[in-house]
PAZAPA-4460 file (N, C-alpha, C; in steps of 0.05 Angstrom, whole numbers, plus 32768, in hexadecimal, padded with zeros to 4 digits):
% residues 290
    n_x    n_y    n_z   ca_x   ca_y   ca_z    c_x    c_y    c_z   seq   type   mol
   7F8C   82E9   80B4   7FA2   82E2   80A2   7FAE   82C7   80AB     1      X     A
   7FAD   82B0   8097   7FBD   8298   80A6   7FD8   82A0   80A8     2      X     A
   7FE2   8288   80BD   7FF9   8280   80C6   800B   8280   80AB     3      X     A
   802B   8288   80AD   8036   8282   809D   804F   8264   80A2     4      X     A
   8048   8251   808E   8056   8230   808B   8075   823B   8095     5      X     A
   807D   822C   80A0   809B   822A   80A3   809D   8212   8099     6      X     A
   80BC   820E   8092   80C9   81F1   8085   80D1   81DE   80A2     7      X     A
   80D3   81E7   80B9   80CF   81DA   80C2   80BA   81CB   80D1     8      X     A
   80A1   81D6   80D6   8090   81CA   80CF   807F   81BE   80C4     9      X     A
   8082   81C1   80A7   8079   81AC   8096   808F   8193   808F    10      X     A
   80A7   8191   809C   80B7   8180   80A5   80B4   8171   80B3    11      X     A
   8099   8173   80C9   8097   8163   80E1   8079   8158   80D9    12      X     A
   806F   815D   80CD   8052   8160   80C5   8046   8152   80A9    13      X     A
   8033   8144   80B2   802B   813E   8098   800F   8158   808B    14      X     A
   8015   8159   806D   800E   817C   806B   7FF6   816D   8055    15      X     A
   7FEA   8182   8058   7FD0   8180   8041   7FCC   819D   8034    16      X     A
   7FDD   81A1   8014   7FDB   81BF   800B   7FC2   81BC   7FFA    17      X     A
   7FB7   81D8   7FF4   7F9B   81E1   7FE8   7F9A   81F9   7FD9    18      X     A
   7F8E   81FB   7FCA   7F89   821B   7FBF   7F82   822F   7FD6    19      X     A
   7F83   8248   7FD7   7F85   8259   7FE5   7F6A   8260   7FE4    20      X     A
   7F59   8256   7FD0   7F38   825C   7FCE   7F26   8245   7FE9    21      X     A
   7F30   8230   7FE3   7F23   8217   7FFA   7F1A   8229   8014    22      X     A
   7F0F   8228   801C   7F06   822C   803C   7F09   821C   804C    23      X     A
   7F14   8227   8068   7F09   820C   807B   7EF3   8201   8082    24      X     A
   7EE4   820E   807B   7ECD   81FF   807D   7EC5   81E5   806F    25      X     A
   7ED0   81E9   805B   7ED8   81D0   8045   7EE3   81B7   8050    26      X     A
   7EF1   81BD   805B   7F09   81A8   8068   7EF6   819F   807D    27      X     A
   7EEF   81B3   8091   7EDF   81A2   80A4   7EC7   818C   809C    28      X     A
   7EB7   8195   8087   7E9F   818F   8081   7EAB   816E   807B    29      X     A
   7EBA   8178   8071   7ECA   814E   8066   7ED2   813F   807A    30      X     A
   7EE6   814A   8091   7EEB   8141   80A1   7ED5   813C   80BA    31      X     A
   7EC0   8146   80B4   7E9E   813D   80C8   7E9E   8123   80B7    32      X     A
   7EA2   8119   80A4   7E94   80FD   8092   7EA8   80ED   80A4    33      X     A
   7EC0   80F5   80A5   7ECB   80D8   80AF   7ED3   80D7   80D5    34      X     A
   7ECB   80EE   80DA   7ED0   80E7   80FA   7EB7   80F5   810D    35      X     A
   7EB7   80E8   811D   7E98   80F5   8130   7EA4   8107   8144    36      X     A
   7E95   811F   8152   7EA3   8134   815A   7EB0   8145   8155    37      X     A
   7EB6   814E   8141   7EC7   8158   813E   7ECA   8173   8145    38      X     A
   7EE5   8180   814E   7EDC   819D   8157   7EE9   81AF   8149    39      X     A
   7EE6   81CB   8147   7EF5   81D6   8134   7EF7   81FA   814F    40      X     A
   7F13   81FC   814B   7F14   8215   815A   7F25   8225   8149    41      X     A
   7F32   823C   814E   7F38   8251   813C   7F58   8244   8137    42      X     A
   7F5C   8235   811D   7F73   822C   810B   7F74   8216   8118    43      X     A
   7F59   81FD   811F   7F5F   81E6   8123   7F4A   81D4   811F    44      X     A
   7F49   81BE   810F   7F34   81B1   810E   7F3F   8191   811E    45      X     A
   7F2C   8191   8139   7F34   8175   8147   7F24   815C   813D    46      X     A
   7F35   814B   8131   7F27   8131   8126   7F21   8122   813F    47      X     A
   7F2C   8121   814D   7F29   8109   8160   7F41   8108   817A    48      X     A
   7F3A   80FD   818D   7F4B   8101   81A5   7F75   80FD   8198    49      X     A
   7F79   80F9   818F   7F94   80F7   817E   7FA0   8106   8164    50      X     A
   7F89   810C   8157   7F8C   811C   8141   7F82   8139   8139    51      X     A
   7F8E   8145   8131   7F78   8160   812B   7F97   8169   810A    52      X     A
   7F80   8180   80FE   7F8C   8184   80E8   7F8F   81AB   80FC    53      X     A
   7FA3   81BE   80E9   7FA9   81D2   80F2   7FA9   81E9   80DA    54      X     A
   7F9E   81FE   80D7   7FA9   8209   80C0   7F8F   821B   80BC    55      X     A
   7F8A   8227   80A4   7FA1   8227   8089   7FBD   823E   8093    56      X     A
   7FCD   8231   808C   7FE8   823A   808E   7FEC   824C   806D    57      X     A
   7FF3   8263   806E   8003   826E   8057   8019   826A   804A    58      X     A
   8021   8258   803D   8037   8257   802E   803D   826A   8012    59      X     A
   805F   8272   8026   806B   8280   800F   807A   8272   7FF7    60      X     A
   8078   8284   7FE8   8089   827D   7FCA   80A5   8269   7FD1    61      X     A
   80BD   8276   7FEC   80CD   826B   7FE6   80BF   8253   8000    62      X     A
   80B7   8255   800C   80A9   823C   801B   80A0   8221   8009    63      X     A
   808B   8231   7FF6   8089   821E   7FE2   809A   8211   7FD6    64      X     A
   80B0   821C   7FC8   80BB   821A   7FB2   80CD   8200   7FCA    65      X     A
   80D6   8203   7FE4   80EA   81F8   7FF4   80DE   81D8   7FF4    66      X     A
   80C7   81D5   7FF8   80B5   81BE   7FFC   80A3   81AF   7FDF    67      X     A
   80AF   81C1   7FC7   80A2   81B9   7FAA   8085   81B5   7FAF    68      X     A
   807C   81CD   7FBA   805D   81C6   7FB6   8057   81DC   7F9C    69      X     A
   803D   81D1   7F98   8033   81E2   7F7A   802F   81FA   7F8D    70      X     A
   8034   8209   7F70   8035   8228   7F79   8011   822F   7F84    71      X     A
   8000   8229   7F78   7FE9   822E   7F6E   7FDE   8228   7F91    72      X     A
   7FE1   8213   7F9A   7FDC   820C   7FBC   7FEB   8217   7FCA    73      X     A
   7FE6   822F   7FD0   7FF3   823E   7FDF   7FEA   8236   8006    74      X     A
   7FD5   8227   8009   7FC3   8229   802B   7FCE   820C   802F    75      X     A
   7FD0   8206   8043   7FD7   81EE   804F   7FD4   81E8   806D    76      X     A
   7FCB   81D6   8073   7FC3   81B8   808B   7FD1   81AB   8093    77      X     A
   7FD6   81B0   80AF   7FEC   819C   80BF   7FDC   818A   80C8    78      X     A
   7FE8   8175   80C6   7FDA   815A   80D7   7FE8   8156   80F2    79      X     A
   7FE1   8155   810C   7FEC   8145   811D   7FDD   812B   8123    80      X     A
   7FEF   8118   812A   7FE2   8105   812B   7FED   80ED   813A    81      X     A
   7FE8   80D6   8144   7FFB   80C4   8149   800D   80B1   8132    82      X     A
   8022   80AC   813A   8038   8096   812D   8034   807F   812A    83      X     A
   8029   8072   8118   8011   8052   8118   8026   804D   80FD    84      X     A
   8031   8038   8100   8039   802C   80DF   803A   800E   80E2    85      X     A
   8037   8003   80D1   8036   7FE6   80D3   8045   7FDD   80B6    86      X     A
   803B   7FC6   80AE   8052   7FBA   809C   8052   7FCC   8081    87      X     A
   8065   7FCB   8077   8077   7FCF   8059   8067   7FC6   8044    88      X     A
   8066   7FDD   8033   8058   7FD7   801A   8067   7FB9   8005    89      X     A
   805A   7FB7   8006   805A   7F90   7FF8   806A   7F9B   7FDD    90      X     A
   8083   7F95   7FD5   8091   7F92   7FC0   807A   7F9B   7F9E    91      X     A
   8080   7FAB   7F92   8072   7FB5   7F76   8052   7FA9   7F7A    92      X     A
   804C   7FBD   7F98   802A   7FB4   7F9A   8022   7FCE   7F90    93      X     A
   8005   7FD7   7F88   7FFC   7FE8   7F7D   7FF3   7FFD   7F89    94      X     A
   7FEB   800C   7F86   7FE8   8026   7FA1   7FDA   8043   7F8C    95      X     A
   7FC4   803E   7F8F   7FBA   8058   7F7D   7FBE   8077   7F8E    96      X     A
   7FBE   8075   7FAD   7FC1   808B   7FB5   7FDF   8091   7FBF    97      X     A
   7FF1   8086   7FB4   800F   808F   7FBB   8017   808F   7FD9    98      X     A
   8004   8081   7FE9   8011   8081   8004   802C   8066   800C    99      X     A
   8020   8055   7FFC   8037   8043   7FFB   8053   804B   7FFB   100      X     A
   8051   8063   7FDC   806D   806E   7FDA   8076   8082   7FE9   101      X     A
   806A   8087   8001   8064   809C   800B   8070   8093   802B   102      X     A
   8069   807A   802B   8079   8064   8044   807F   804B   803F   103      X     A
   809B   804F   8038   809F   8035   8029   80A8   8023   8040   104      X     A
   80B2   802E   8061   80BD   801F   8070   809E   8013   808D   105      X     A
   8089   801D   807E   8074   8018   808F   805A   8021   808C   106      X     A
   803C   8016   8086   802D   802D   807D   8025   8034   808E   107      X     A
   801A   8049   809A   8007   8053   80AD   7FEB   8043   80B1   108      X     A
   7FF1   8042   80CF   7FD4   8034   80D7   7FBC   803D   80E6   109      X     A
   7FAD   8031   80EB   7F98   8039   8107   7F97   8059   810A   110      X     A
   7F98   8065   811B   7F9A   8085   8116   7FA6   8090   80FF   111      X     A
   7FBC   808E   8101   7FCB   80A3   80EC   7FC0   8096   80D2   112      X     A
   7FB8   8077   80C8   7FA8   8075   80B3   7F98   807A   80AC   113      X     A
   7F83   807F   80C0   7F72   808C   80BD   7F75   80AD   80BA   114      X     A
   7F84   80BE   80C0   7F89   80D9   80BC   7F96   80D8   8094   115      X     A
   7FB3   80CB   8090   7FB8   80CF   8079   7F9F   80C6   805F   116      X     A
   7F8F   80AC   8068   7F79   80A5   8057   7F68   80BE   8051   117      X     A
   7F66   80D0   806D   7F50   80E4   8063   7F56   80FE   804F   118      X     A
   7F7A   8105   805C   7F86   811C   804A   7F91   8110   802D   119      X     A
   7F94   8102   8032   7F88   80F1   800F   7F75   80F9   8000   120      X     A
   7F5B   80F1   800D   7F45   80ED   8004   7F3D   810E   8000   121      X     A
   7F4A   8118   8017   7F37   813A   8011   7F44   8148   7FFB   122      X     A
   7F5E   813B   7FF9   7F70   814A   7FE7   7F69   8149   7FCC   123      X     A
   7F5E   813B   7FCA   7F55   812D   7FAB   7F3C   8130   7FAF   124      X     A
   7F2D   8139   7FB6   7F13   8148   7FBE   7F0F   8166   7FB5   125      X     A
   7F28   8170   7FBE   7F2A   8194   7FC5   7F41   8196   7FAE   126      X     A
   7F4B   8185   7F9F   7F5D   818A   7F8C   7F7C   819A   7F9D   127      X     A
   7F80   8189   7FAB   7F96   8194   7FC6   7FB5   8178   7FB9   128      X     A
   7FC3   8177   7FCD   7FDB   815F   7FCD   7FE6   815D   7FE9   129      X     A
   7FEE   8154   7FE6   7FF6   8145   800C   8018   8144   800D   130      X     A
   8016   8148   801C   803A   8146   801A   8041   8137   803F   131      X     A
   8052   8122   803D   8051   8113   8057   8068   8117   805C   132      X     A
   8077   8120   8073   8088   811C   8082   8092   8104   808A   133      X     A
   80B5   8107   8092   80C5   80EB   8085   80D1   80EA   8072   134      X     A
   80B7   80DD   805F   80BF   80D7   8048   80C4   80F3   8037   135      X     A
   80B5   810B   803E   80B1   811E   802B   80A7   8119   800B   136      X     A
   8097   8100   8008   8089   80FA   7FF1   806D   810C   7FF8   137      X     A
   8061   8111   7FDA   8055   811F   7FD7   8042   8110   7FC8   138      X     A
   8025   8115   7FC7   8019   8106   7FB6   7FFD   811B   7FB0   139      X     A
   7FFB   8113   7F94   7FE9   8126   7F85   7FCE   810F   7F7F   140      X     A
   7FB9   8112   7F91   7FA2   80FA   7F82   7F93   8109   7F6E   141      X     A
   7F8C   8101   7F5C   7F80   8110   7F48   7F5F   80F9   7F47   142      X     A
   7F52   811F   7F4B   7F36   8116   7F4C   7F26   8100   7F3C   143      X     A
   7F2E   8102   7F23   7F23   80ED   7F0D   7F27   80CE   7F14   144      X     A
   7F42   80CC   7F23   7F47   80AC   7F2C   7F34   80A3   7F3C   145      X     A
   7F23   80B1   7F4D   7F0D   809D   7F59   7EF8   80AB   7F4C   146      X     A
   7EE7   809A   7F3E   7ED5   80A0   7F31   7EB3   8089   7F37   147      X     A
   7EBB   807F   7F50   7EA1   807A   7F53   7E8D   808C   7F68   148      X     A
   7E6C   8081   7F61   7E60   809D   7F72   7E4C   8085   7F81   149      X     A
   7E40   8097   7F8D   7E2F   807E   7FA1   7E0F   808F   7FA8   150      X     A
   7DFA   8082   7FA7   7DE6   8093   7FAF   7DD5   808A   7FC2   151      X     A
   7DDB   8095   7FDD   7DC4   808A   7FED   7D9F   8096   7FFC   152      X     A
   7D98   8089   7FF4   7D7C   8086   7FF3   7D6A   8077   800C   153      X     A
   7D4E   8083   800C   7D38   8075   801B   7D2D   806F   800D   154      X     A
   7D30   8064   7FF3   7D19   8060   7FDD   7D2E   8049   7FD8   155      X     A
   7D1D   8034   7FCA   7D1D   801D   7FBB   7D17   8014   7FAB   156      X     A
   7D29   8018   7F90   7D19   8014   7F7A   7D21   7FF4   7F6F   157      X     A
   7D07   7FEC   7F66   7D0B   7FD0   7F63   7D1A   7FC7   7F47   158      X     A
   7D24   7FB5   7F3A   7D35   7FB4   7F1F   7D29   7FBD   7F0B   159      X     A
   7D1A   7FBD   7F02   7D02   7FBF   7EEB   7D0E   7FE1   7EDC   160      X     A
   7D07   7FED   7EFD   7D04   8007   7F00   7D1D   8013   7F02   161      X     A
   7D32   8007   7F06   7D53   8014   7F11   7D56   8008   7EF4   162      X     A
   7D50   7FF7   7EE6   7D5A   7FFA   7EC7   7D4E   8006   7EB7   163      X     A
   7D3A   800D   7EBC   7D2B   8029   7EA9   7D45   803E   7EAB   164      X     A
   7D43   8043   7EC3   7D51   8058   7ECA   7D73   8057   7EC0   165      X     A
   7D7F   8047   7EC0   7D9A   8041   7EC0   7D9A   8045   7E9A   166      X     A
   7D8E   803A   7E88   7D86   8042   7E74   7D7F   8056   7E6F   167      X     A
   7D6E   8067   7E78   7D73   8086   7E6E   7D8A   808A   7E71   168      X     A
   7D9D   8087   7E7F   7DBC   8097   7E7F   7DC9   8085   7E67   169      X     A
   7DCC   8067   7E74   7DD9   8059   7E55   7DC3   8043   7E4D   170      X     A
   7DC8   8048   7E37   7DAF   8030   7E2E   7DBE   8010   7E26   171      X     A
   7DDC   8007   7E35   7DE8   7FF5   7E33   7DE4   7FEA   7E4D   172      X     A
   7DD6   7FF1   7E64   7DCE   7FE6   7E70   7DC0   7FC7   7E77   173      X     A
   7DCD   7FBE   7E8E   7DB7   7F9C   7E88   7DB4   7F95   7E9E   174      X     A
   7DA1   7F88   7EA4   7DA0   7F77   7EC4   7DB7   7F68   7ECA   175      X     A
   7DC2   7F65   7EE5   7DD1   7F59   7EEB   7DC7   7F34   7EEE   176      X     A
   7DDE   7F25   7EF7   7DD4   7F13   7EFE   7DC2   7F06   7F19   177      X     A
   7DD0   7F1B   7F2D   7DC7   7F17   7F46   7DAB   7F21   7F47   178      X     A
   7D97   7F23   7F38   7D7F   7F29   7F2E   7D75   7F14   7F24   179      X     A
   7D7A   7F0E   7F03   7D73   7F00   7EF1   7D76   7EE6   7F08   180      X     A
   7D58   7ECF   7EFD   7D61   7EB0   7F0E   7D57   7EB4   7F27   181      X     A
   7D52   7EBD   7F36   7D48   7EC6   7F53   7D28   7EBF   7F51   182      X     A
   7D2A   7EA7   7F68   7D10   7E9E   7F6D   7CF7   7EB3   7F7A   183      X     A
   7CFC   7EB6   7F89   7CEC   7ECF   7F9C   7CF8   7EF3   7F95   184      X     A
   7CF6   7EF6   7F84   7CFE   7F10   7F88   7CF2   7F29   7F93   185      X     A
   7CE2   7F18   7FAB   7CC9   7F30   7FBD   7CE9   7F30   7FCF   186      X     A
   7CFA   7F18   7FD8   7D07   7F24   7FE9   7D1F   7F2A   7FE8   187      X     A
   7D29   7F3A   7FCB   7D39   7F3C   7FC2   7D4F   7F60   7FCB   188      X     A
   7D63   7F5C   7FE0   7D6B   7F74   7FEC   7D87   7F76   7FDB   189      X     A
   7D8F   7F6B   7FC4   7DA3   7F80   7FB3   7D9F   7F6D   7FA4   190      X     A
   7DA9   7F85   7F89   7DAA   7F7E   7F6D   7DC5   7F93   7F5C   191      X     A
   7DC4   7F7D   7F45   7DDC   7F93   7F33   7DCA   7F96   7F1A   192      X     A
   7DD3   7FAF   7F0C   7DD7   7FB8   7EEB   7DF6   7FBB   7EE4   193      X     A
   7DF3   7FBA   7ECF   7E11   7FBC   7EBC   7E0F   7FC4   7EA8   194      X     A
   7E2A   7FCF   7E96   7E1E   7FD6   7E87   7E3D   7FD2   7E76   195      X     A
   7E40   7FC7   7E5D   7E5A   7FC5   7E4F   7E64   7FD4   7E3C   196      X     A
   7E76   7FE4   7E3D   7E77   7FFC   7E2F   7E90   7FF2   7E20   197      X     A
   7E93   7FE0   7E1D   7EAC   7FD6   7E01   7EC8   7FDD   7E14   198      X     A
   7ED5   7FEA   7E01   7EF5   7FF4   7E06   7EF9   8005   7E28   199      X     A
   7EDF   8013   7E2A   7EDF   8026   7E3E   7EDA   8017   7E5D   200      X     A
   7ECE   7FFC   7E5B   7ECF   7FE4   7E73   7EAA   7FE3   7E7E   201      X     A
   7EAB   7FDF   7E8F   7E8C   7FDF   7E91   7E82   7FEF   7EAB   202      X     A
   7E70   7FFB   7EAA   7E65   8006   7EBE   7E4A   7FF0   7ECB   203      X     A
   7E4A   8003   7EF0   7E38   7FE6   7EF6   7E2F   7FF2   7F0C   204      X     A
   7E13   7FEB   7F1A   7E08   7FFB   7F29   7E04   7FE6   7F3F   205      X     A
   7E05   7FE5   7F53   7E01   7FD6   7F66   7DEC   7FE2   7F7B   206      X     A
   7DD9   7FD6   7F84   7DC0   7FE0   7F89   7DBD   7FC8   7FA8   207      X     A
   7DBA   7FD8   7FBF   7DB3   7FCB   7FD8   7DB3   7FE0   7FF1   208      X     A
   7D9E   7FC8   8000   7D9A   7FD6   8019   7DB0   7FD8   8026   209      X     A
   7DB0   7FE7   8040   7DD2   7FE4   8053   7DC2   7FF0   8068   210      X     A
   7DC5   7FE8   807C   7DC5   7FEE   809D   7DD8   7FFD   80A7   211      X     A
   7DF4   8002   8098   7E00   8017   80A4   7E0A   8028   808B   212      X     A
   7E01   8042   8096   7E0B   8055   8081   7E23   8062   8080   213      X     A
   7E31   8076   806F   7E4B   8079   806D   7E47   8096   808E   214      X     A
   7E61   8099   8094   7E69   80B2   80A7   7E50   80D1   8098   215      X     A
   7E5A   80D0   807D   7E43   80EE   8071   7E31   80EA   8084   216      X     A
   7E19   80D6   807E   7E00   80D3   807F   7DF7   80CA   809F   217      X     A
   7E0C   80D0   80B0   7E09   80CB   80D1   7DEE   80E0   80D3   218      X     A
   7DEE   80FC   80CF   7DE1   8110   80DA   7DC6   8115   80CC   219      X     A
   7DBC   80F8   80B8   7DA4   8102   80A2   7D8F   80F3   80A8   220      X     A
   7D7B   8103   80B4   7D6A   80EF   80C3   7D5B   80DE   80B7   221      X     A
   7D5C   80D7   8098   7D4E   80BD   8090   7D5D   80A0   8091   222      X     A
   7D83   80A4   8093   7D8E   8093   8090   7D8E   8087   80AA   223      X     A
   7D7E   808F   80BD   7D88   8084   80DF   7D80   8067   80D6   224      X     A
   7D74   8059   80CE   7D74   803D   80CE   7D71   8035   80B2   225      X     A
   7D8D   8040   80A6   7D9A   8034   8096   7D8F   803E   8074   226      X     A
   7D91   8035   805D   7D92   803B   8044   7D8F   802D   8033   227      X     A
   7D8B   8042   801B   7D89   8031   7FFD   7DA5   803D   7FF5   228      X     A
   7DBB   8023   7FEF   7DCA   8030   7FDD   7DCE   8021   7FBE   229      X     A
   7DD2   803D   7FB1   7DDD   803A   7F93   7DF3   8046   7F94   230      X     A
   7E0A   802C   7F85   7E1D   802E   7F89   7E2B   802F   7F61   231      X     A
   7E32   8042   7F56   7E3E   803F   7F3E   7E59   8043   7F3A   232      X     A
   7E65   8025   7F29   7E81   8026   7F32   7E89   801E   7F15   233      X     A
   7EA3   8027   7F0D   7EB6   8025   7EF3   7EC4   800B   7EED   234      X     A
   7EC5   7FF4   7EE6   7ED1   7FDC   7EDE   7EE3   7FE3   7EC2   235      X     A
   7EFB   7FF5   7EC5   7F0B   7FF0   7EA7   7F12   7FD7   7E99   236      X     A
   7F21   7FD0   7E87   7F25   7FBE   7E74   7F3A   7FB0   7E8C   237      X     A
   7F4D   7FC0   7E95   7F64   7FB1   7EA6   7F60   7FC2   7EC6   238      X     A
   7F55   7FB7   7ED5   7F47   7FBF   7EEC   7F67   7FC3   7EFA   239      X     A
   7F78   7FC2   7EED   7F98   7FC1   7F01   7F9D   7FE9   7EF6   240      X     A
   7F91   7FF9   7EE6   7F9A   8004   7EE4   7F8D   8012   7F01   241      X     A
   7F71   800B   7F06   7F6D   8021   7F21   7F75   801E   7F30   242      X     A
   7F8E   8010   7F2F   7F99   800A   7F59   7FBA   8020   7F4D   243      X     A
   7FB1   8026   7F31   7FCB   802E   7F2A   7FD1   804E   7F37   244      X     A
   7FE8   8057   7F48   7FED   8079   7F4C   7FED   8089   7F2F   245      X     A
   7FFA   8078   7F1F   8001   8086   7F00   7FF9   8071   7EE9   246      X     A
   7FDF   8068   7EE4   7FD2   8060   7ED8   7FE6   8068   7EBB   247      X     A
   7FD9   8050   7EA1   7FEA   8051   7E83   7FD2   807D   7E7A   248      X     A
   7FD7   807D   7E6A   7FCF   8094   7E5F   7FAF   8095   7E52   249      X     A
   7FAD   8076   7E42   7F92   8078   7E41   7F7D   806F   7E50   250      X     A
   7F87   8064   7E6A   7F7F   8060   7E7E   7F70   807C   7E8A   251      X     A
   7F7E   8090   7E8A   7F7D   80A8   7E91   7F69   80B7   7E80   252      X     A
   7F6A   80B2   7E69   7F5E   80BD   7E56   7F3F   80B4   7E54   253      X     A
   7F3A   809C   7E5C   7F1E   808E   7E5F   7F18   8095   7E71   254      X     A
   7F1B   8094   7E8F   7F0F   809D   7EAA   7F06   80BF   7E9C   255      X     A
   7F13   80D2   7E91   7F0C   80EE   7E94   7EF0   80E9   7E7E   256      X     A
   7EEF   80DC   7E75   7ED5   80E1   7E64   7EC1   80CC   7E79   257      X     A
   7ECA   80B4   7E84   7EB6   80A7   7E88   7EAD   80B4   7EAA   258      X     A
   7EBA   80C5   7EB3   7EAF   80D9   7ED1   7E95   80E8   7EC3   259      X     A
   7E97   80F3   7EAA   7E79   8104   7EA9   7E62   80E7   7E9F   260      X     A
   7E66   80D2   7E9D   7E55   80BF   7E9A   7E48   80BA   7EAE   261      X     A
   7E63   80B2   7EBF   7E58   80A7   7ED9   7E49   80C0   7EF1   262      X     A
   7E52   80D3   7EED   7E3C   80E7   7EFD   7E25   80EE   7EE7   263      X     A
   7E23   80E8   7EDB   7E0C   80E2   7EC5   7DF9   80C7   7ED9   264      X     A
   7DFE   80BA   7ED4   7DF3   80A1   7EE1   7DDF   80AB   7EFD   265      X     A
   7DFB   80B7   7F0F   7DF9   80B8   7F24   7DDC   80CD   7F31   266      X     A
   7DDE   80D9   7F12   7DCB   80FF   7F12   7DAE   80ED   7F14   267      X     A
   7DAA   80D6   7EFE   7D97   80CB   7EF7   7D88   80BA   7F12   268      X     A
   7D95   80B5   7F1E   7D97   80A7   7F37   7D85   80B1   7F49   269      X     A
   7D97   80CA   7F4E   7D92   80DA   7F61   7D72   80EB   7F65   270      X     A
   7D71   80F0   7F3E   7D5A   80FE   7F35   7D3F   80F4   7F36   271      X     A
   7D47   80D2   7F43   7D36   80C1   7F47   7D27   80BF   7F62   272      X     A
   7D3B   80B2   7F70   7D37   80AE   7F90   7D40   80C4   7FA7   273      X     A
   7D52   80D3   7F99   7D57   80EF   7FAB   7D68   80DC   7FBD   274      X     A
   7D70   80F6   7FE1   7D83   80E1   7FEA   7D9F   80F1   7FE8   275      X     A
   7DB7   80E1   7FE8   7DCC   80F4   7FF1   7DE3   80E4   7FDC   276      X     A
   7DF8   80FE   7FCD   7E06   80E8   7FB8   7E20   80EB   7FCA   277      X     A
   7E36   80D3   7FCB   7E48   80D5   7FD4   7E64   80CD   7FC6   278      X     A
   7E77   80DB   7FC2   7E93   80CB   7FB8   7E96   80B7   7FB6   279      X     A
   7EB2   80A9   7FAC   7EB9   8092   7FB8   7EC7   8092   7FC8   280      X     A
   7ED0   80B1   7FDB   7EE3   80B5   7FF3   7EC7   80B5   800E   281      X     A
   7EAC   80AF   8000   7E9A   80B7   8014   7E94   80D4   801B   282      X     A
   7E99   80DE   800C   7E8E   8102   800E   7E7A   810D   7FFC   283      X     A
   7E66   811B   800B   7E4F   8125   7FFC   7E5B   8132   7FEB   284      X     A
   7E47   8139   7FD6   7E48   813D   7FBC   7E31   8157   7FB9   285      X     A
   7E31   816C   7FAD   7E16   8171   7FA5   7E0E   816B   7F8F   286      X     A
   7DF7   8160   7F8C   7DE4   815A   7F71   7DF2   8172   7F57   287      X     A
   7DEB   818D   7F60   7DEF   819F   7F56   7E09   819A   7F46   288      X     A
   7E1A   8194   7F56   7E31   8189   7F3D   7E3F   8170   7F2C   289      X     A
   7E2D   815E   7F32   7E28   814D   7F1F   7E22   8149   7F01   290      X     A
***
C-alpha cells in the first residue's frame, strides 16, 4: 500500500502526480533514458549521486483538493534534489513547458535542471502534472504539444528510396535542398524531405548519420557505434506558437490531427528500416502504438 502525501511534504518537494494505474516501473524505465545507473529500492528510484525520485505516495481527496491537484492523479513522486538556479526568465520570453512560470526569480540549473526537465518530460509522457515547490505552480504538459518522433536505425536508406517511402504516407512530399545540386552524392551523410501541407505548415524529415545516440539506445547493441537517424518534425504557419505554454486554439486544433499524421510517417519509417522509435522527450515508443 503506498505512502500517504502530507501537505507538508509536497511543500518541500518538487512533486510529479499520475494516475493511480502508472506503475513504477514506468517511471523507472524513463528515468534509465536520461541517467546511467540508476538504482531503484523499495519506494525509491536513485537518479544519480544527488537526486533520486520517491514514491508513489497516496494522495487523499482532502490532500488533493489542499494542493489543487486533479482528482483523477491520485499517486505521486517526490523529487529530492540539489538547489541550482541561475538567471531569471527574460521579460515575455516563451516557455512551452511552464517552468519559466514556475521560477520566475531563477530557472533551475545543472542538477536540479536536469531533474525538473525530466518530470516534465515524463509527465507529459504518462499524462501526469508536476507541481514545484516555492512557487507552488503547477504545470500540465499536454502530450500533443511535442509532436515530433525520431527513428533510429542501422540501415540507410538513400533519397530515391526515403522518398518513395515518405510518399506512401504523404504524397506532398519533395526532396530537400541539401540533396538536390550535390556533386558527389556517393558521399553524401544527411539529407532532407518536406513536405507542404498549406494552412497546417509543413512537415519534414531529416535523415543522417550520428555517432552519438540518444540515453534510450545506450543498452542496444547495434547502436554501439552510432546510427541512422530519421528525424520527423512539425513546422506550423507561426513556429511562435510551439514555444507557446497556451498556444491560440487553432493552433491546438491542428497539432491533434496532425500527431496521427506524423506517427503515420513515423510507422512508415519504421516499417522500413526497423530500429527503435523515440519521442521528442527521447523516450522509446512502441511501434505497436503508433
Amino acid at each position: 500500500m503506498p505512502q500517504r502525501l502530507t501537505e507538508a511534504l509536497a511543500k518541500t518537494h518538487h512533486l510529479m502526480a499520475l494516475a493511480a494505474d502508472i506503475e513504477p516501473e514506468e517511471v523507472e524505465l524513463l528515468a534509465r533514458t536520461r541517467w546511467r545507473g540508476v538504482q531503484v529500492e523499495m519506494g525509491e528510484i536513485t537518479l544519480s549521486r544527488y537526486s533520486s525520485l520517491f514514491g508513489p505516495y497516496h494522495v487523499s481527496p482532502a490532500v488533493g483538493a489542499a494542493l489543487e491537484l486533479p482528482r483523477a492523479l491520485n499517486r505521486t513522486w517526490l523529487a529530492t534534489t540539489l538547489t541550482e538556479r541561475g538567471d531569471r526568465p527574460l521579460p515575455r520570453s516563451l516557455d512551452p513547458t511552464g517552468v519559466a512560470r514556475a521560477f520566475p526569480d531563477g530557472l533551475p540549473v545543472r542538477e536540479e535542471g536536469r531533474v525538473v526537465d525530466f518530470m516534465v518530460a515524463a509527465a507529459r509522457r504518462l499524462g501526469g502534472v508536476v507541481r514545484f515547490y516555492g512557487s507552488n505552480v503547477m504545470v500540465a504538459p499536454v502530450p500533443d504539444a511535442a509532436l515530433d518522433l525520431a527513428v533510429y536505425s542501422s540501415l540507410w536508406m538513400e533519397p530515391d528510396a526515403a522518398l518513395a517511402i515518405a510518399k506512401a504516407a504523404v504524397p506532398r512530399f519533395e526532396m530537400g535542398i541539401n540533396w538536390a545540386g550535390l556533386e558527389a552524392p556517393q558521399t553524401l551523410d544527411r539529407y532532407a524531405l518536406s513536405a507542404d501541407l498549406g494552412p497546417a505548415g509543413t512537415v519534414v524529415i531529416e535523415i543522417s548519420g550520428t555517432s552519438e545516440v540518444p540515453g534510450a539506445l545506450r543498452d542496444v547493441s547495434w547502436a554501439d557505434g552510432g546510427a541512422v537517424s530519421y528525424q520527423v518534425k512539425w513546422l506550423p504557419r507561426d513556429p511562435r506558437h510551439l514555444a507557446m505554454e497556451f498556444p491560440p486554439p487553432d493552433h491546438c486544433a491542428a497539432r491533434v490531427k496532425m500527431a496521427e499524421l506524423m506517427a503515420g510517417i513515423a510507422r512508415v519509417i519504421y516499417h522500413t528500416v526497423g530500429g527503435e522509435v523515440l519521442d521528442s522527450d527521447g523516450f522509446p515508443i512502441d511501434p505497436a502504438d503508433l
